[in-house]
C-alpha positions as CSV (number, residue, x, y, z in Angstrom):
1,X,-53.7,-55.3,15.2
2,X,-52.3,-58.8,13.6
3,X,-50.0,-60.5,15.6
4,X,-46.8,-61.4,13.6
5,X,-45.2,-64.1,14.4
6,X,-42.7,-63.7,17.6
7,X,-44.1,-60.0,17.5
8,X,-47.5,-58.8,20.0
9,X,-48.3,-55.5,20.9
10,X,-46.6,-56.1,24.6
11,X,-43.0,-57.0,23.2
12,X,-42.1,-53.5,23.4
13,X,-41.4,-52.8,19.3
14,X,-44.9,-51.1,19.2
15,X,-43.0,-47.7,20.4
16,X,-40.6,-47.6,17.0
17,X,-40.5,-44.6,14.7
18,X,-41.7,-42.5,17.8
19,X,-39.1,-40.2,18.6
20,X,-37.6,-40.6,21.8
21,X,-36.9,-36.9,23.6
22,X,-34.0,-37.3,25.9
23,X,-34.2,-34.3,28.3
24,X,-30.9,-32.3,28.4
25,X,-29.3,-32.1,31.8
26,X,-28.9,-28.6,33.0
27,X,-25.7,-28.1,33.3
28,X,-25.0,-29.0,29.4
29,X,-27.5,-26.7,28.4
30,X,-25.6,-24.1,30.2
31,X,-22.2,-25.3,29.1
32,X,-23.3,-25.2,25.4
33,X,-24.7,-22.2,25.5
34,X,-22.1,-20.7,27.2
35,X,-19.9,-21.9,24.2
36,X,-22.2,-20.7,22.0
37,X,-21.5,-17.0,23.6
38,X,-17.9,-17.1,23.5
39,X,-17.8,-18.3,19.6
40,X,-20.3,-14.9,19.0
41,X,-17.6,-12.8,21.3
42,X,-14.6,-14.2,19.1
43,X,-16.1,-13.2,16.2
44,X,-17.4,-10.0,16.9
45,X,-13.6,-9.1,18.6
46,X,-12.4,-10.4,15.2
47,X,-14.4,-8.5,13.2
48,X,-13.6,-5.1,15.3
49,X,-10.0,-5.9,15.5
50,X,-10.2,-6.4,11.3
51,X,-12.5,-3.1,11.2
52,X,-9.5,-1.3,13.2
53,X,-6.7,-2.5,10.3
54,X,-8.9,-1.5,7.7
55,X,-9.4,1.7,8.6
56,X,-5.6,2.1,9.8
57,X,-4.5,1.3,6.2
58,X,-6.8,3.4,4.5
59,X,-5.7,6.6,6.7
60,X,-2.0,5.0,6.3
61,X,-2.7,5.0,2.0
62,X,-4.4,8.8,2.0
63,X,-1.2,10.0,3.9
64,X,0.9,8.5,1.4
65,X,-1.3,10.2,-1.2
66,X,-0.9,13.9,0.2
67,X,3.2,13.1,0.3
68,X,3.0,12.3,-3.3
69,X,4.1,14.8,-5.8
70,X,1.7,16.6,-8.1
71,X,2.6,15.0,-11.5
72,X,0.9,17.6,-14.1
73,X,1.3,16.0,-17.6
74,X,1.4,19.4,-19.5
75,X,4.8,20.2,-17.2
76,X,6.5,17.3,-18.3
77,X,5.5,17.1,-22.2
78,X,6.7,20.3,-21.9
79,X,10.3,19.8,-20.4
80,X,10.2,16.3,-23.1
81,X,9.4,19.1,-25.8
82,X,12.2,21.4,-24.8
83,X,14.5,18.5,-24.3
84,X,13.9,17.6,-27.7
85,X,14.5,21.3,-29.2
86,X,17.5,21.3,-27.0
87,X,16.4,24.2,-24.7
88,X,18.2,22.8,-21.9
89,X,21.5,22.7,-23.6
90,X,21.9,26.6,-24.3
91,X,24.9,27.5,-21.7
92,X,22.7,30.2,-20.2
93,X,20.2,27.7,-19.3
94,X,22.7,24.7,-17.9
95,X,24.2,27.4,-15.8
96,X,21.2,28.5,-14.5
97,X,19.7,24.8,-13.6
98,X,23.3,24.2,-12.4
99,X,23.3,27.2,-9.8
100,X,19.9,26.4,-8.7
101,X,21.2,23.0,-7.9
102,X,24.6,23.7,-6.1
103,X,23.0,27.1,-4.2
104,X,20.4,26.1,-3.1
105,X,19.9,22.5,-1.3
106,X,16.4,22.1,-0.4
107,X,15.9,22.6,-4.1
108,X,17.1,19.2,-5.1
109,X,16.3,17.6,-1.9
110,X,12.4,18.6,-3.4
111,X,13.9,17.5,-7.1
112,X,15.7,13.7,-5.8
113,X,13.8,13.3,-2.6
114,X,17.1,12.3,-0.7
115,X,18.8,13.8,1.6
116,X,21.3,16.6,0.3
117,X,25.1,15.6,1.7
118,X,27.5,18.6,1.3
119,X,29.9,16.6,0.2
120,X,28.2,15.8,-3.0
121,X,27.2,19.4,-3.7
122,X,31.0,20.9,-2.9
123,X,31.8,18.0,-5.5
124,X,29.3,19.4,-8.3
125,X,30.5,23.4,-7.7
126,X,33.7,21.8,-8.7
127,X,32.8,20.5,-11.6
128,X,30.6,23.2,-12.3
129,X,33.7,25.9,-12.6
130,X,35.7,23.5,-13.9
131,X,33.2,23.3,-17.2
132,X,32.6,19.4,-16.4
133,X,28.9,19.7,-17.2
134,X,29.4,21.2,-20.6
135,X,30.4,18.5,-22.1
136,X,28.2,17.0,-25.0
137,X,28.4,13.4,-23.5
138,X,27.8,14.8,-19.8
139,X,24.8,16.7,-21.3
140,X,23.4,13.8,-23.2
141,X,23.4,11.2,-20.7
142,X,22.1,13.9,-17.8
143,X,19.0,14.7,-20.5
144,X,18.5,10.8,-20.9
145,X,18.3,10.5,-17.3
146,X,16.0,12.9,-16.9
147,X,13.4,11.7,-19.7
148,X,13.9,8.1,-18.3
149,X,13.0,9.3,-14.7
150,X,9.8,10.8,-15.5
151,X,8.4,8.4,-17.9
């Protein structure tokens, strides 16, 4: 080997581009590790704990489902097609929806989904008997209701 000048074999640069292994004391090892196994538990509790929500709103979502109502399109083109022949404004037929209304309570709890408050239905036998409800105006803005509701 040439000697450079200022630079022999024995002034120590001869060792450059090797790379120097430090050994890793013990106790780091350990501690980094150790590290290392908590980051894998955090993330596997993570994931289990996001597993758990996922699978409490999906059974949360299908019980919603089953309290839906079944919608069936042919029922309500065919109430929209009687509405429009004005079936529902013969008196025999607005008595008979009225009475099922005002007798019977868990009827429109099913048809309103709200609680049924006695009040309110002594209120509509009174204006039942009283001929309220056969009013053309009363009549035309319950049908628009209706058709507005289940469109």
């Amino acid at each position: 080997m040439a000697n450079v000048k200022g630079i022999t074999p024995e002034s120590g640069i001869g060792s450059i581009g090797r790379k120097q292994v430090q050994e890793q004391k013990p106790a780091e090892r350990i501690e980094r590790e150790q590290h290392a196994i908590e980051r894998i538990k955090e993330d596997s509790l993570q994931v289990d704990q996001q597993r758990k929500l996922d699978a409490q709103m999906i059974e949360d979502a299908r019980l919603l489902l089953e309290e839906l109502p079944e919608v069936r399109d042919t029922k309500v083109a065919e109430v929209r097609r009687k509405l429009a022949e004005g079936f529902y404004e013969k008196p025999d037929v607005i008595k008979a929806v009225a009475d099922k209304i005002v007798n019977d309570p868990a009827a429109l709890q099913k048809m309103t989904g709200e609680k049924v408050r006695p009040d309110k239905v002594e209120e509509a036998r009174d204006r039942l008997n009283s001929g309220y409800y056969d009013q053309e105006d009363i009549l035309s803005e319950t049908a628009r209701r209706i058709i507005k509701r289940d469109s």
